[in-house]
N, C-alpha and C positions, 0 to 999 in steps of 0.2 A: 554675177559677183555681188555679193553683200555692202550692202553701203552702212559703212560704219559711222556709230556716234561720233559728238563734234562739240568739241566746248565755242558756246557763243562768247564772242571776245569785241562785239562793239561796243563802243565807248558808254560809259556809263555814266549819269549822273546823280550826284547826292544830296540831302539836306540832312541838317540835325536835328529837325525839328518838322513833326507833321500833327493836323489839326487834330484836336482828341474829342470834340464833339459831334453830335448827328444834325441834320438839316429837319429831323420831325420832330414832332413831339412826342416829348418822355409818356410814354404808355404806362396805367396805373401798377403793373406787374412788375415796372422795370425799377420804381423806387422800393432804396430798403426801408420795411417797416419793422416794425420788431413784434408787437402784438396790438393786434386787430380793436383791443377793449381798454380803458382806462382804467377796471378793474381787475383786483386779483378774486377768480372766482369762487364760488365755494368747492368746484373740484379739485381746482389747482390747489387748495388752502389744506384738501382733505390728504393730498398726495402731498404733500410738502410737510405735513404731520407724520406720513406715515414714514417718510424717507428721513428725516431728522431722529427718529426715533431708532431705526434701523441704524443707521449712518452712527450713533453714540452707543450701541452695541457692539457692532463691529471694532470700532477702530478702541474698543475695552478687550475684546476678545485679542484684538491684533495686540496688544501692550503686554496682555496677560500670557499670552502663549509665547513671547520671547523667552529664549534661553542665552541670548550672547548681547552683555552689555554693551552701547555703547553713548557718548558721552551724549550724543544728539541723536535724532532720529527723521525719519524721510517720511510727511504724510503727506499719500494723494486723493485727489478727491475728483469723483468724471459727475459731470455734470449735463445734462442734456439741455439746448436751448431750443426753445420757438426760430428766433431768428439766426443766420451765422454771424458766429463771434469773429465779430471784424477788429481791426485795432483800436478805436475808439471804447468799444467794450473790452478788450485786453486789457487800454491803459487805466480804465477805472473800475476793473475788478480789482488787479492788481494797486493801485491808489487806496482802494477803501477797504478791499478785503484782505489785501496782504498775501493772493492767488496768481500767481505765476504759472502758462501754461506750458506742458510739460508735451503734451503731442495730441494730435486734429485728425478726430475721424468724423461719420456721417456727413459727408461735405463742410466740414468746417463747425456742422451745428452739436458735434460733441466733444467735449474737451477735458481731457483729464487734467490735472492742477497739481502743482505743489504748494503747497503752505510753506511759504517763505517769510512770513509775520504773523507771528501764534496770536500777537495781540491785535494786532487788523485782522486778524482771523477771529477771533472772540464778538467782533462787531458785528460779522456776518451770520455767526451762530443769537446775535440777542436781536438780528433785524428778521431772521426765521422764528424766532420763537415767540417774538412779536405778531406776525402776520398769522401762524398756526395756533394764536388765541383767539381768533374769531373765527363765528361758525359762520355768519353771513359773509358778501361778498366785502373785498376792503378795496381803498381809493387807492391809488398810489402816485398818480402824478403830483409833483413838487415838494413828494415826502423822501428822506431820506433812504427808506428803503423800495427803491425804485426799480433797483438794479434788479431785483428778486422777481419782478415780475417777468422778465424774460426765460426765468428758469423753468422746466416743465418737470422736471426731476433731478435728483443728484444723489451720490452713496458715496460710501469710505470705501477705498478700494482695502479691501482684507486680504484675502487670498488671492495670489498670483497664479495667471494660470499652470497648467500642471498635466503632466504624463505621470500614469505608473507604471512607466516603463523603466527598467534600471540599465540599457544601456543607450550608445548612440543619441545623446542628451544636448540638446541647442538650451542654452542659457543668453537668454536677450538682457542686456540691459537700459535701463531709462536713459535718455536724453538730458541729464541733469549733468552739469561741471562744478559743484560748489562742493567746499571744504569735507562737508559733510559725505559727501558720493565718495568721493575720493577715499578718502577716511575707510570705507566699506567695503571698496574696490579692492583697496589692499590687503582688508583682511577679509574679502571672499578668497582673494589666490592664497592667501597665506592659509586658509581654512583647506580650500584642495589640495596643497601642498603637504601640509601634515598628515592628512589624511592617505596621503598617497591617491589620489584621483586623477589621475593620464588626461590634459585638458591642450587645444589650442587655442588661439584666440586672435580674431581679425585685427587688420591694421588698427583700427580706431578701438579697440581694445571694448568695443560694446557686444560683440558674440564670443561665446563661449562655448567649444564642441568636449563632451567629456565622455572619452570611450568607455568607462561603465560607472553607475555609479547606487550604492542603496538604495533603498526605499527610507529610509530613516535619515540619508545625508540630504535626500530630493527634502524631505519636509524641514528639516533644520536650517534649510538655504530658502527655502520658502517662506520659514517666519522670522525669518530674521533679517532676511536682506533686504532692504527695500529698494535698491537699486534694482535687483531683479524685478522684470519687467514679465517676461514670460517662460516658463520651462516647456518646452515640447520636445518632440523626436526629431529624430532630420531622417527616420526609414523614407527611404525613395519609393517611387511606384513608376516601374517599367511596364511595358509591354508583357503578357506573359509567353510563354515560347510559344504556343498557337500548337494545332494539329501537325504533327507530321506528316508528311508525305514524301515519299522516296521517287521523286520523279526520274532520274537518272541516276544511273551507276557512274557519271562521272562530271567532271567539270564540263569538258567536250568543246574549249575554245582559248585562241590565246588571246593574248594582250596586247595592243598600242601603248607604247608611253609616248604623248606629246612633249615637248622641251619645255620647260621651265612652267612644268604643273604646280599651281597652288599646293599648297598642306592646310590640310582643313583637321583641328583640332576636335578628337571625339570621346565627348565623355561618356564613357560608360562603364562598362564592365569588362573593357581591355579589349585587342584583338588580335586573336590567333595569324600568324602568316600561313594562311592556305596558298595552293598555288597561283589562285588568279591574283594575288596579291604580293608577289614578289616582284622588291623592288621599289611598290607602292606605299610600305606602312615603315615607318619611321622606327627602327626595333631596340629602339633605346627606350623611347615614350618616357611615360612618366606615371606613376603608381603612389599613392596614398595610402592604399589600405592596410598594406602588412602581409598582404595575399602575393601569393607567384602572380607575375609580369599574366601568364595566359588566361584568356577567356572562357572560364570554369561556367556560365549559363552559356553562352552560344549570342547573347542578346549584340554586343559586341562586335560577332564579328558580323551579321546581318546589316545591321547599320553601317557599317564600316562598305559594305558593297554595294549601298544603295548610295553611298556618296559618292563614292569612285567610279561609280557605273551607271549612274543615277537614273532614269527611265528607261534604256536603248536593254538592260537585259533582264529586265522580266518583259517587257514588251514584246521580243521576237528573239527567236535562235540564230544566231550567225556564228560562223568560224572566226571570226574577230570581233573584238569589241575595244573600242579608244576610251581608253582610260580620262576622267574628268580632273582629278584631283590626288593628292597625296594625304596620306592621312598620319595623323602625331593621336594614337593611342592613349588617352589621360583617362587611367582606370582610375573609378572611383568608388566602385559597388565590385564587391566577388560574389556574392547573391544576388539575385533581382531585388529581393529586400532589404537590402542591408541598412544602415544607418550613414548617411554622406559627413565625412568631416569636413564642413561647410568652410572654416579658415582656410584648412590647406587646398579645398579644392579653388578658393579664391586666386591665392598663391601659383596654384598650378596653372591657370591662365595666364595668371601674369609671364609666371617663366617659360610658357610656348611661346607666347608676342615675344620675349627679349632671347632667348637662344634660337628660336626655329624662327622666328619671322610671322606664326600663326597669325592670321587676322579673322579669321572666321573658323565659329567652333558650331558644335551642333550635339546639344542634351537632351536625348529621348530619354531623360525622365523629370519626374515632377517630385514634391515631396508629396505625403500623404492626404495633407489639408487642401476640401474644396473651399474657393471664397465662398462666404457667406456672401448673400445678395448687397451692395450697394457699401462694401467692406474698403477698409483704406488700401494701400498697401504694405507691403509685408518687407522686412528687415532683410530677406532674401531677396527681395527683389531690387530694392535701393544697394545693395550692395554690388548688385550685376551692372544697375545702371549706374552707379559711379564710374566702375572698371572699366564698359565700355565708355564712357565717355571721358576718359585720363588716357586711353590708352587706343583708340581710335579701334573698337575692338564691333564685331556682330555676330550676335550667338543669337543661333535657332534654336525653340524651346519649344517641344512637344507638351499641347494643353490638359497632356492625360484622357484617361481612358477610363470610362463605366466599366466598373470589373465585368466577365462575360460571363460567369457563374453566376453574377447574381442576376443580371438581365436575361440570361436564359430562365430564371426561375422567374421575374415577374411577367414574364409572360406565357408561362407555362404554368408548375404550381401555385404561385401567388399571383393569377391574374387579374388585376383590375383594368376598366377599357381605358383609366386614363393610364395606364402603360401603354398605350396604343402611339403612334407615332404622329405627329411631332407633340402629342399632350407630354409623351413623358419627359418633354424638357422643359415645358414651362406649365404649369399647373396650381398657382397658389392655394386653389381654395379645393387642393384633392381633396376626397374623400378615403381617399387609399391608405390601408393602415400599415403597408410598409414599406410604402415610396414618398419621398420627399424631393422638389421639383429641383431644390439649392444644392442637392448631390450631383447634378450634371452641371453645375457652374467650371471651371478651371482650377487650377490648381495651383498651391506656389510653386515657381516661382513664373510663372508663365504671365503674369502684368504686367511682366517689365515692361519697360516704353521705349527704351532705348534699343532694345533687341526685338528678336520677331519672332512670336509665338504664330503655331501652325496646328491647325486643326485637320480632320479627315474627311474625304469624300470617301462612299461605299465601294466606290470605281476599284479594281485593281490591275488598271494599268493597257489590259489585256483588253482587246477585240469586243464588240458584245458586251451586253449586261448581264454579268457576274455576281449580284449582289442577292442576298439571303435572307433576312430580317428585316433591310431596309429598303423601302419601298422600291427606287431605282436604283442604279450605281452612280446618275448626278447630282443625290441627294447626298447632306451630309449624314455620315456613318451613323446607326444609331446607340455607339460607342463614345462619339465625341463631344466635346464639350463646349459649354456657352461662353457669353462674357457673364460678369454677373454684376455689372450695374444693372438698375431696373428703375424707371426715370419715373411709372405709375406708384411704387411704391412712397407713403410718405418718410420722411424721414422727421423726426421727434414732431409728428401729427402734424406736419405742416409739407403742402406740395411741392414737387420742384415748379421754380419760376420756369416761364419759359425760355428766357436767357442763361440759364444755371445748364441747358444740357450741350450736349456736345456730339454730334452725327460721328466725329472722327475718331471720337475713343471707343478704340471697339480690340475686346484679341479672343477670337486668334486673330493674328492680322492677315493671314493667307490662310489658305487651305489645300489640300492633293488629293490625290489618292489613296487610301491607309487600307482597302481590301472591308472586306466586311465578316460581319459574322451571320449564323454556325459552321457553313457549310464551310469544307473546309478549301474546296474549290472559288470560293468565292474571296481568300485570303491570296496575297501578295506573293508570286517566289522569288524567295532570295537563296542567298547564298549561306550553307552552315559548313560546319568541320569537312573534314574525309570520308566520315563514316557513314555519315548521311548526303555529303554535296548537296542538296537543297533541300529545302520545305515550303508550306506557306502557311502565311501568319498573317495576322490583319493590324491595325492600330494606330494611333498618331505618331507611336514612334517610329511610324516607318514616312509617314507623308512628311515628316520634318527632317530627316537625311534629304530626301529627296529635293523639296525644297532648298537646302544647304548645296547642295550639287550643282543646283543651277545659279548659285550667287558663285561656285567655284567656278563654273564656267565663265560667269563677266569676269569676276577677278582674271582668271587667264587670257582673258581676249583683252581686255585692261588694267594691267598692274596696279597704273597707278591712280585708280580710283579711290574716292575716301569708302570709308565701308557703309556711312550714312546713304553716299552716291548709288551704291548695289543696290540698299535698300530702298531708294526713290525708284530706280531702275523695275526694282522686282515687281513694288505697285503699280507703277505704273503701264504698267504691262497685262496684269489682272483683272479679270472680267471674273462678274457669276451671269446665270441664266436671271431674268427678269422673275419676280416674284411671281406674278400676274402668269406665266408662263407652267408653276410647280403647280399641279394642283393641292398639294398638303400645302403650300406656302400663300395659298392665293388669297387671305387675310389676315397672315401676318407677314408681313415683309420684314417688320422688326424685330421679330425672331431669327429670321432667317440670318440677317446680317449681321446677328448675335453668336451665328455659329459658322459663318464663313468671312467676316470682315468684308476685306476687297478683293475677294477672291481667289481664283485661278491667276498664277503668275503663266504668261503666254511663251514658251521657249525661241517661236522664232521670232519674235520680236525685241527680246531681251539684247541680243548682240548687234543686229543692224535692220535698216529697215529698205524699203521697196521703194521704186523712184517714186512711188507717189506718196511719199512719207518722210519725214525727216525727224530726227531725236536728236536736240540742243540739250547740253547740259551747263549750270551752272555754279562752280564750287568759288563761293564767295563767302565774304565777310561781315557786319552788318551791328553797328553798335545801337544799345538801347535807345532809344527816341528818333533813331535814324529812320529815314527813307530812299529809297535809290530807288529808278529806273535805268532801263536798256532797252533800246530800241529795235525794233526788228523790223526790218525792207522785208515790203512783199513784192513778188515778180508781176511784171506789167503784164503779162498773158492772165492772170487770172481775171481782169477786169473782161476777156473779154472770151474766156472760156466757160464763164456763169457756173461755174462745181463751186460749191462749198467749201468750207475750210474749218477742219474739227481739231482744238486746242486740246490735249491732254496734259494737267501739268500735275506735276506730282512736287513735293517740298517734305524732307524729311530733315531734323537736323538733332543733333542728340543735347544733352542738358545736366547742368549738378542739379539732385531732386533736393527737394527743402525735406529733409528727411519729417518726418511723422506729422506733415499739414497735409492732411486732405487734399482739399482743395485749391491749395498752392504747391504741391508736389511738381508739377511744370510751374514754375516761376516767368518762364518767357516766351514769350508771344512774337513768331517770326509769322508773317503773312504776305499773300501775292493776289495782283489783280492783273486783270488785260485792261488797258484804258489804249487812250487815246495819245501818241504822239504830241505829246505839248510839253512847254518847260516845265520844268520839276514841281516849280514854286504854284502854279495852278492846280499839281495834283495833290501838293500836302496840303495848304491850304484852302484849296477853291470846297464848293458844292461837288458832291457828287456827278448832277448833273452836267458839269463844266467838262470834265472829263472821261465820264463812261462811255463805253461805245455804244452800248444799248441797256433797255430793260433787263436786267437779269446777271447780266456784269456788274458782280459783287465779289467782296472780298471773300478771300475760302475764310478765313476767318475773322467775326466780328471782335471790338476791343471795347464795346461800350459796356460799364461797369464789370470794369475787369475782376477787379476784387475778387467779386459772386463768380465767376467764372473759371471752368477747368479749362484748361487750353491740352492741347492735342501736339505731339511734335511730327506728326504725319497730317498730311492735308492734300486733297486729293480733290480735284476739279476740273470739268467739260465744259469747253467754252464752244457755240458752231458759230458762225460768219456765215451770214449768207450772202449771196454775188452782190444786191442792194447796197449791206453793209460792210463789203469790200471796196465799193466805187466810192463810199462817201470819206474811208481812210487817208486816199492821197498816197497810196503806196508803203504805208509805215504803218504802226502799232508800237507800242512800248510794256515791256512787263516791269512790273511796280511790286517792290518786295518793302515789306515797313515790319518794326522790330518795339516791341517793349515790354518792359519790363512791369512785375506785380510790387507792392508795396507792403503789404502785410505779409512778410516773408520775415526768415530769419536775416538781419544787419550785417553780419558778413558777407553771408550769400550778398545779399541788397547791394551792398559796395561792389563787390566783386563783379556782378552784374553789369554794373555802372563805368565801372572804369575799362572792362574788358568788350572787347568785341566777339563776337559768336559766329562761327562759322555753318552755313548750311548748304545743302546741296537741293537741287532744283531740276527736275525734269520734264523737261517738255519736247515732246511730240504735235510736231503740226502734218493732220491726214488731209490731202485733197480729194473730195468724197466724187468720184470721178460719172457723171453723166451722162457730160458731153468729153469723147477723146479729143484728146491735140497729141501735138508730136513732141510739148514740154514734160520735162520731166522737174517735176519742183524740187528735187534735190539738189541736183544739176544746177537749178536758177537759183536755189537758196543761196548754193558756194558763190555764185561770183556777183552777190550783192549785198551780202552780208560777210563780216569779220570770222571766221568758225576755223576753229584750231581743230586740226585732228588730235584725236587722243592716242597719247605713244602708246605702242602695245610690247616695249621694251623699257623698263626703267634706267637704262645707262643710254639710249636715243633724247636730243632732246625733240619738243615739239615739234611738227611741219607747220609751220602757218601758212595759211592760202588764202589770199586775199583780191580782192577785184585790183 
């Protein structure tokens, strides 16, 4: 029998306050500097000539090509710095320049601005025009224009960017709330109203989907609005249908319903009720597009039978199969291309959580845009991670897929060797004239942080290495996609420190099986129409149902888990092969973990574990500058059964993103350690050393100069105990969870922050790595000397507690 998870419930202790300094010395990398020289040099003097000069073209061209008065006007201006604009340079560009920042990419060191004082603005145009009159090098310390030397370049932003595309149209707006925006706002709707332009638009009233619209209305809203921020497409990018193959003339099996199946919300392109699916699809759903309720590509209903069926039927033939989940059909594509009305697809999640109860959804597709390398995030994405986190929501998000046309040509017609595997995904300095290495980055909206993007292995499912192009089948596909930070690249000619990186931000954050290409045996069978009953196809949009199928599975075995909690569960669960182990991977490891994060989520571990294992979970609370511990009793046989003892703790917890900061996009910082059994007040305040249990017992995550720092809401760490440092415990341990908050964040957020408490979830796994047998069994000892609630696996039960 499966020994099911167990909320840890002994007594806990708290403080408000934990020490915020290190016991060594500040390392010269860890202080910010801003630039290296006391002079502004003659390069910088030549580029700050040439950008000023540009920069008053532009923003004549932008004045001249208006066609629609209005009483004031919106100028921005992006800036690139040497160092990141921290709030000390915020508050006195904005002092002397009259530059208010408007939104934070390149980690923080680029900033685009609004000119909020035309006349403090005139001072920064005569402190430039000063400095780009000398040809030699000029001094700047303790001269007025001081501030300019931080700058490495800067322009008028002119032209917004832009599709010439005339339908299915994302209109992003700036982050600005002043008289003026407003003012524009309303007579942008009032401009597509007359016009008659079919538009929706999300809660916060900053995207705009507009089902078609000119070529001539695109550029009229381009030179005129300056609230407009971006014009792109919202075309999706599916899966394409892959090879047919007419495996059987029939379905050939019936169905299990288990009781009270999850509904897992599926966006796609709708799905058909075939027979293995009666019963299981929810046949009201929910439809956006204007199109019939039914799944016109087929994409749809595929996906829809790798969540309801998840691994158990491409895997093997059986005359039954138990159904995993229910599914709520949210078409939002009638072509694989089509254009996504991003507002009401918002809306449409919200109304599966509030009518059906949906808490996990799963979107195999992406939009068309790869990030650029080391790019902020995207207005689709922040809008996903709002939702789930107002709405305690997790959505799997397929990281997209290298078209297969065009990868069958560069390595057929157009081959170069660095198409060769694994060059073709990271190659800055190819030589290849029509591959670029930032086309296999990820896609939006798949950065979310709050949700879980899923990448592909070659594998398809099936017996045997099946895979065609790509080296093995435990390799990942060579279809799939990377992260696309890149920690070697500079960003405005200056390196990352080495505290600016971050090991845990990584997506995809899983990875499965997606099948491979050419061949077409070496593609996934699912499930299509009547006419065909199956095919196979390969892609991420298939390893991300799949994935989604096994969060349906904890869900069903535990209602009432948070959805954060699944996703602790799922990492935690996840292994990949060791680098050192691949031979394409065996010097780069940092690729590798670019294209699979933390892995293989493990199935039989996910739901319960083996007497020689146990899974504590913790869904707690945790306010800013707080610190808590919990204690954990170890059983008195281990002292003298000498087996190890391996910590697996996983800490996921979701977050409001500070919309368009870089670098403060995660605002909080929730972290865990394994220390030492002592009162609270030695481990917020004492040394390190007071409290660690050995070398290497560190926090998953550091807070010194938080600022410069991206924080992670996933963290994920291996602690082992050896029988030594099991006898020197005393029978106990304590887990240490500590919380804060960033400061150069937006002031609501800030408050918000402050006054509220944050909820995270916590998973831990203790394995005793068994040597020497005994006749205990640590799960067994865990229950009757530790506090640990079973988790209800009926939401009208309440808990059983069991306790010594």
């Amino acid at each position: 029998m499966i020994n099911r998870h167990l909320f840890l419930k002994n007594n806990k202790s708290q403080n408000n306050s934990f020490k915020r300094t290190r016991n060594v010395q500040i390392r010269p990398d860890d202080i910010e500097e801003t630039i290296s020289s006391k002079t502004i040099k003659p390069l910088q003097i030549n580029n700050l000539r040439s950008n000023y000069n540009s920069f008053n073209e532009l923003r004549e061209n932008r004045y001249s090509n208006r066609t629609i008065e209005f009483p004031k006007y919106i100028d921005l201006i992006e800036v690139y710095f040497f160092p990141i604009f921290n709030s000390d340079l915020k508050k006195k560009f904005f002092q002397k320049y009259g530059l208010l920042p408007v939104s934070y990419s390149g980690f923080n060191k680029t900033v685009v601005f609004e000119v909020v004082n035309f006349d403090l603005f005139e001072i920064f145009k005569q402190h430039i025009e000063l400095i780009i009159s000398y040809k030699e090098a000029i001094a700047y310390s303790g001269q007025e224009y001081n501030l300019i030397a931080n700058i490495m370049k800067f322009n008028f932003i002119d032209k917004r960017t832009f599709t010439y595309q005339e339908d299915n149209i994302i209109l992003s707006i700036i982050n600005v709330s002043n008289s003026i925006a407003k003012l524009q706002k309303e007579a942008l709707i009032t401009y597509l109203n007359d016009n008659e332009i079919n538009y929706s638009v999300n809660h916060n009233e900053d995207i705009f989907y507009l089902d078609k619209i000119s070529s001539d209305d695109i550029k009229i809203i381009e030179r005129n609005f300056d609230i407009v921020k971006i014009i792109t497409s919202s075309r999706a990018n599916t899966v394409r249908p892959g090879k047919l193959g007419n495996l059987r003339m029939e379905y050939g099996f019936e169905v299990n319903i288990p009781d009270n199946l999850p509904i897992v919300g599926v966006i796609d392109t709708g799905v058909n009720i075939i027979r293995p699916f009666e019963d299981l699809v929810l046949d009201n759903g929910i439809n956006i597009t204007g199109e019939v309720d039914s799944d016109y590509s087929g994409h749809g209903i595929l996906v829809a039978g790798l969540v309801i069926f998840g691994t158990d039927l491409p895997a093997s033939v059986k005359g039954v199969y138990n159904a995993k989940s229910k599914v709520l059909p949210i078409k939002v594509l009638h072509h694989g291309a089509d254009g996504i009305n991003f507002p009401k697809l918002l809306n449409s999640i919200k109304l599966a959580n509030k009518e059906f109860g949906v808490r996990i959804f799963n979107m195999s597709l992406v939009f068309g845009q790869t990030k650029n390398y080391n790019e902020t995030f995207s207005d689709f994405a922040f809008e996903l991670d709002r939702l789930s986190y107002e709405n305690d929501l997790l959505i799997f998000i397929s990281v997209g897929n290298f078209d297969d046309s065009s990868l069958k040509e560069l390595l057929t017609t157009d081959y170069h060797k660095e198409h060769n595997y694994p060059e073709f995904f990271y190659s800055l300095n190819s030589k290849s004239p029509v591959h670029c290495c930032s086309n296999t980055n990820i896609c939006v909206p798949s950065e979310s942080l709050n949700n879980i993007s899923v990448g592909a292995l070659a594998g398809n499912i099936e017996e045997g290495d099946n895979s065609d192009i790509t080296p093995l089948n435990i390799y990942p596909a060579y279809y799939t996609r990377k992260f696309h930070y890149d920690y070697d690249q500079e960003i405005n000619q200056t390196e990352f420190r080495r505290n600016q990186k971050n090991k845990y931000l990584n997506k995809p954050d899983l990875v499965f099986d997606g099948g491979d290409l050419l061949n077409n045996n070496s593609g996934i069978e699912v499930l299509t129409d009547s006419s065909n009953f199956y095919k196979r196809t390969s892609g991420t949009s298939l390893a991300s149902p799949l994935v989604a199928s096994l969060a349906a599975e904890v869900e069903h075995a535990y209602p009432s888990l948070k959805t954060q909690t699944i996703k602790a569960l799922l990492i935690n669960s996840a292994t990949f092969i060791k680098y050192s182990n691949l031979p394409h991977f065996k010097n780069n490891e940092i690729l590798l973990r670019k294209l699979t994060g933390f892995g293989v989520p493990n199935r039989d571990i996910l739901i319960g574990s083996e007497n020689n294992s146990i899974t504590l979970i913790v869904e707690d609370e945790i306010n800013t500058s707080e610190i808590l511990s919990i204690p954990i009793y170890l059983p008195e046989y281990l002292k003298k059964s000498a087996n190890k003892l391996i910590f697996n703790i996983t800490l996921a917890y979701s977050f409001f993103p500070d919309k368009g900061n870089h670098l403060s996009y995660v605002p909080l910082q929730i972290a865990f350690n394994i220390v030492k059994d002592l009162p609270l007040d030695t481990i917020a305040n004492g040394k390190s050393n007071d409290y660690s249990i050995k070398s290497g017992f560190s926090w998953s995550e550091d807070h010194f100069g938080k600022e410069n720092r991206s924080f992670s809401n996933i963290q994920d760490k291996e602690y082992k105990l050896q029988p030594n440092d099991i006898d020197k415990l005393n029978g106990s341990l304590a887990l240490a969870i500590r919380c804060l908050s960033k400061d150069d964040i937006d002031e609501g957020l800030s408050d918000l922050l402050k006054k509220n408490s944050h909820a995270f979830s916590l998973v831990l796994t203790i394995t005793e790595e068994i040597k020497n047998e005994t006749e205990n069994s640590l799960y067994s000892e865990m229950l009757e000397i530790n506090t640990l609630d079973i988790i209800s696996d009926n939401l009208l039960e309440s808990d059983l507690n069991i306790e010594n």
